[in-house]
C-alpha angles and dihedrals in degrees: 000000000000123000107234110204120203120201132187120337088001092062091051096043084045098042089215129092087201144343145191117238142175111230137177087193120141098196143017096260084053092055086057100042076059096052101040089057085049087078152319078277097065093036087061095047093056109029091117117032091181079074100057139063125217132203125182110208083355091295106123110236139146139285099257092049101127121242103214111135087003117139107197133020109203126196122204140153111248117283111255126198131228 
């Protein structure tokens, strides 16, 4: 079981703020591959993965780090200053 987190537009397109999953998934774009064939919802989320962040165990990485032993999966726009 991993904890996927959802922040900002993601949450909204999603409806959910997190959720618990059981995944097979080997990496982080796997994962996502899972969840965009879930429903239009996903599909929307993730439609363009040059758009969202991703951090494993709240370290950013990139989409192929594996996923093997991680706890939580989290999906965010990029951070912007001001």
């Amino acid at each position: 079981m991993i904890d996927v987190l959802y922040f900002a537009w993601v949450r909204e397109r999603i409806g959910l703020p997190k959720e618990r999953i059981e995944t097979g998934a080997a990496t982080v774009a796997d994962l996502v591959a899972e969840l965009r064939l879930r429903e239009e919802r996903y599909e929307a989320a993730f439609a363009d993965l040059t758009a969202l962040r991703v951090a494993v165990d709240q370290q950013l990485t990139g989409f192929d780090a594996p996923l093997a032993g991680a706890r939580e999966v989290a999906f965010f726009p990029p951070m912007t200053g001001g």
